[in-house]
N, C-alpha and C positions, 0 to 999 in steps of 0.2 A: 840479651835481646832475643835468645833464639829461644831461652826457655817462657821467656813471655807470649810468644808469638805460637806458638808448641798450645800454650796453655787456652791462647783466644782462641786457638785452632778448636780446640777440645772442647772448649765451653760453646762453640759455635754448633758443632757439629750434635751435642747434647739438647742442644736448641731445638734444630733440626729433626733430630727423631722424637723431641714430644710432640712437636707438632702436628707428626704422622701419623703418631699414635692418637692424638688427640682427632685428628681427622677422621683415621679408619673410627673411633668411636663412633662417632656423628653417626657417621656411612653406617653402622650398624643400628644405631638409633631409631634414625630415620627411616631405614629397611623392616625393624621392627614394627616400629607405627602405623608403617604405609602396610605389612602384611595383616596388624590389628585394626584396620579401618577399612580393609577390603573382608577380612572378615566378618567386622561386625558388618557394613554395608550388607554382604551377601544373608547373611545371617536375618537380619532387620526384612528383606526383600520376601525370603522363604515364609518367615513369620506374621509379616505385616498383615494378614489378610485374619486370621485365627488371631493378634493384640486389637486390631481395630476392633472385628466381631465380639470380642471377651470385652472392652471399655464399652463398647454403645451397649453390649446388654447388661453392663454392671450400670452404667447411666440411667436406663432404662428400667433397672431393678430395682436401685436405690434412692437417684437422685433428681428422678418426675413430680412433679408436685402433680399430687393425688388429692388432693383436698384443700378446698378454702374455705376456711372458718369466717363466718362474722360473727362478734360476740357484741353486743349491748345493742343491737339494731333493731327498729321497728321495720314492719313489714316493708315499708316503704323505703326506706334505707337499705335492709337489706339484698331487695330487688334491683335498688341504681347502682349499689358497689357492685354488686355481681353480674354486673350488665357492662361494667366497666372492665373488671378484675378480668372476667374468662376470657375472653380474645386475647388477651397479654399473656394468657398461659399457654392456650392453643397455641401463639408464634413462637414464643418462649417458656417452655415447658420445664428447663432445668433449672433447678431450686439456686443454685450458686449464680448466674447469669439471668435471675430474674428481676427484671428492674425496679426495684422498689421506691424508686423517687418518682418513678411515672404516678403510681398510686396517690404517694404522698399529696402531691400538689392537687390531684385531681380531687384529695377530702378536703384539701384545704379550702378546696372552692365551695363546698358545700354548706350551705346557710345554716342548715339544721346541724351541722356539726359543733359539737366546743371543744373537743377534742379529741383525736384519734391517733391510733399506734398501729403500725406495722411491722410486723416480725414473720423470720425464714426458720419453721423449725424442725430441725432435720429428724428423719432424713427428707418427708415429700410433703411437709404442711408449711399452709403459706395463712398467717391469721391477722385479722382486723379487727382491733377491738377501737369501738371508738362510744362517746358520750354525747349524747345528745342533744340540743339545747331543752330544757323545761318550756314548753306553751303556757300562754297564762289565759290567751282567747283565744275565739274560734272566728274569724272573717266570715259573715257571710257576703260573699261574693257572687261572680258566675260560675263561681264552686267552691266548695268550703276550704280555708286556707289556715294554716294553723300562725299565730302570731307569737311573736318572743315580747320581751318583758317593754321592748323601745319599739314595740307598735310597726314590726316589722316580718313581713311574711319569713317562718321557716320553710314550708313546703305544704303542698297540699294534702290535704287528710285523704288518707285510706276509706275506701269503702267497706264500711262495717266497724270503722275503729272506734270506740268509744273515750271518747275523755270529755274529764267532767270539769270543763272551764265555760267563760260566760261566753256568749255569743254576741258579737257587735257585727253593725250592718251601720254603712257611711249615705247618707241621704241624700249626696250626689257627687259628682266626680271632681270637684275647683281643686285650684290649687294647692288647698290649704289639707284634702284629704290625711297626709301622710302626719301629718300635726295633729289632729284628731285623734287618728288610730294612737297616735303616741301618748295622746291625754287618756283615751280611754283604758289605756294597759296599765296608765300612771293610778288611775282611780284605783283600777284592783290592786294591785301592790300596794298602796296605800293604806285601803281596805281592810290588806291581812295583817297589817302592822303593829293594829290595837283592836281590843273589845270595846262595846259589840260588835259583830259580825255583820255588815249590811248583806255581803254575800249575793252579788248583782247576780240575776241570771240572763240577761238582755238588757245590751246597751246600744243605744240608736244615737248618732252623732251628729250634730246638725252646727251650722256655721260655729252660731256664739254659746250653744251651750250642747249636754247631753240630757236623755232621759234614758230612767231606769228603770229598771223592773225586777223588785226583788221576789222572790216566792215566800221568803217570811209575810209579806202584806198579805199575801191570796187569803182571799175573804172564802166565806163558805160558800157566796153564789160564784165560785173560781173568779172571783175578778182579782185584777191586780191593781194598784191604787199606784201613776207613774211619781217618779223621782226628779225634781228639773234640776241641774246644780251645772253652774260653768264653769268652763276654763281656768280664769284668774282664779289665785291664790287657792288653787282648788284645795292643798291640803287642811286651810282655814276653815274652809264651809266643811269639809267631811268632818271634823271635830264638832262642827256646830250640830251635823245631823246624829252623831253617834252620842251627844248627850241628852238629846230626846229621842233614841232610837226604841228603848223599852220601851215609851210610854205610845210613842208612833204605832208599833208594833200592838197593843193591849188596843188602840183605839180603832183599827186598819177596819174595822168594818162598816166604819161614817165617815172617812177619808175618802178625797174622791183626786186627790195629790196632795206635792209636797213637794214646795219649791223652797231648796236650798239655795238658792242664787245671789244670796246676800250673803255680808260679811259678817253681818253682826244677826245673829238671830234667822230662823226661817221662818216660811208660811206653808200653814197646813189647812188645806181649803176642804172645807166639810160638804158633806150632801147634803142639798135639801130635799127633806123628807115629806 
C-alpha cells in the first residue's frame, strides 16, 4: 500500500509541474503577442500617414477611370450615354467600385438600343459598346422621329443626320395612330422582301387606307403620280402592284394614280389629255 500511494504521490506531483510549465508557456505566449501587436500598433501609427499617402496616389495613378469609350454610337446616343455615364465617374471615379449595373439598366431603358455591353478595362477605361436598332422611317412629327420596324419611335433624329428611309407623316391624331405607323413600317419591310422595288419615299396615313409616293413615277414635269393601297391583307395587294410595277413605271407619264385598294387586280386612272 505504501508503494502505491508513494507512486500516486509521484504521478500527482508530475501532473503538477506540466501544468506550470504549460502555464508559464502561455504567460510567455501571450507576452509575446501582446509585445508583437504593440509593436505593430505603434509601427502601423508612425507609418499610417506615408501607407495611406502611397495607396491614394497608387489609386490615383492607376485605378481612375480616365476614359469612357462609346463604341457603335450615333451622335445622339453617344451624347445621352455620356450625359449619363460622367456624373457616376465624377462620384465614383475608381475603376473597381464603379457601378456598372447603374449603366446597365439605364441602356436597357433606351428604345434605340438592341443591345449593349459594358466592360471595366484596366487599368482606367470604362467602355460601352452597344447596337443600335436599324430605322426603317422617318416620322414627320413636331420634329422628325426615327421609327423601328413595328412603327415605333426610336428617338429623335439629329440635326444634320442623314439617313435614307422613307418619310411618313399620320393625318391626324385618333386613336388608331400608333396602328398606322405600324402598317406603314409593315409596307416598307414588305417592300424589301421581293422585286420589283416600289421603293416609297413618302408615305401619308389616313384612317382606311395610305398613299404614296415613289420617285421611280417622278415624270419629267417632277410630278409624282400617288399610290392608294390599304390596310387589309396588305401583303395581297403589294404583290398585285409589284406585278405591274414595270409596266406602271414605263407608263408613269399619263398616270395621274394608282389605286391598289383591291384584292384582286388595281386601278390606274390615266390623264385626260
Amino acid at each position: 500500500m505504501g508503494r502505491k500511494n508513494l507512486r500516486q504521490k509521484l504521478e500527482s506531483e508530475r501532473k503538477k509541474s506540466m501544468v506550470k510549465r504549460l502555464i508559464k508557456k502561455l504567460v510567455l505566449v501571450f507576452f509575446i503577442i501582446g509585445i508583437g501587436f504593440l509593436l505593430v500598433s505603434h509601427t502601423y501609427s508612425l507609418t499610417k500617414p506615408f501607407v495611406e499617402n502611397e495607396l491614394s496616389s497608387f489609386s490615383k495613378e492607376f485605378l481612375t477611370i480616365r476614359e469612357l469609350s462609346i463604341i457603335g454610337a450615333s451622335e445622339f446616343a453617344d451624347k445621352e450615354i455620356r450625359s449619363f455615364v460622367n456624373p457616376i465617374i465624377e462620384i465614383n471615379p475608381n475603376i473597381f467600385t464603379f457601378p456598372t449595373e447603374n449603366v446597365k439598366l439605364f441602356l436597357a431603358t433606351r428604345p434605340y438600343i438592341e443591345s449593349a455591353f459594358i466592360r471595366k478595362e484596366m487599368p482606367n477605361r470604362i467602355a460601352v459598346e452597344i447596337k443600335e436598332k436599324k430605322p426603317v422611317a422617318i416620322l414627320l412629327d413636331s420634329e422628325l422621329k426615327l421609327l423601328d420596324e413595328n412603327g415605333e419611335v426610336i428617338r429623335p433624329m439629329s440635326t444634320g443626320e442623314n439617313i435614307d428611309v422613307p418619310v411618313i407623316s399620320v393625318t391626324d391624331d385618333s386613336d388608331t395612330s400608333s396602328f398606322r405607323l405600324r402598317m406603314g413600317c409593315q409596307f416598307i419591310l414588305l417592300d424589301n422582301q421581293s422585286t420589283p422595288f416600289i421603293l416609297p419615299s413618302e408615305i401619308k396615313l389616313f384612317q382606311n387606307h395610305m398613299e404614296i409616293k415613289s420617285l421611280d413615277l417622278k415624270t419629267s414635269r417632277n410630278e409624282v403620280p400617288s399610290i392608294y393601297i390599304s390596310y387589309e391583307e396588305m401583303e395581297k395587294k403589294i404583290l398585285n402592284l409589284k406585278k405591274l410595277w414595270t409596266d406602271i413605271v414605263n407608263k408613269k407619264e399619263n398616270i395621274e394614280y394608282v389605286d391598289a385598294r383591291y384584292l384582286k387586280g388595281l386601278s390606274v386612272k390615266q390623264k385626260n389629255n
